[in-house]
C-alpha positions in Angstrom: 9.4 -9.8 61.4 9.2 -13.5 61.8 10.2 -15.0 58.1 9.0 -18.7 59.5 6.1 -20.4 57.5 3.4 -21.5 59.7 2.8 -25.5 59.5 -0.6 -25.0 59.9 -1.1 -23.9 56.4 -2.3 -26.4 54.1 -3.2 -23.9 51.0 -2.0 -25.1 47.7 1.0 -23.1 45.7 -1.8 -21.5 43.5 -4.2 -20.5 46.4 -0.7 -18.7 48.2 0.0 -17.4 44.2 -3.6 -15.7 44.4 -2.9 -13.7 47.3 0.3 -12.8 46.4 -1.3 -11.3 42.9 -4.0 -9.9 44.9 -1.2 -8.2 47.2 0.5 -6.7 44.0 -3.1 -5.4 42.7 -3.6 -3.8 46.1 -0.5 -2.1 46.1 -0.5 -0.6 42.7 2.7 -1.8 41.5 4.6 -0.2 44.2 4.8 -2.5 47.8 5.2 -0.3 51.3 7.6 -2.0 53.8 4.7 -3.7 55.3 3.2 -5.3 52.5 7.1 -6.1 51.5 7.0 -7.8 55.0 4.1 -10.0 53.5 5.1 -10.8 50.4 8.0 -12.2 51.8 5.9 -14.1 53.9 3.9 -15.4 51.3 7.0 -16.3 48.9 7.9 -18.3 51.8 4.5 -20.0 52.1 4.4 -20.4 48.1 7.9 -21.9 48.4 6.5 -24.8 51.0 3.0 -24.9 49.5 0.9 -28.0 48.6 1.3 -28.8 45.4 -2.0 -28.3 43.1 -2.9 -31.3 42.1 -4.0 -32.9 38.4 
């Protein structure tokens, strides 16, 4: 599993935060080692995310 964040992405912190609530909903509380794989993934993508802005 690559943990890199792609450059490409230009989503804001709050459109990465979506997807990682979304992932949770999806999983029922309970992640299997793939979606684990993407959450981290997406925590690292959250972590270098555009910020929102005002």
């Amino acid at each position: 599993m690559s943990t890199t964040v792609e450059s490409s992405s230009q989503r804001t912190a709050d459109e990465v935060n979506e997807e990682i609530r979304a992932l949770w909903r999806r999983s029922g509380g309970t992640l299997s080692v793939e979606q684990r794989e993407e959450y981290q993934r997406l925590v690292l993508e959250w972590a270098a995310a555009v910020p929102q802005s005002a």
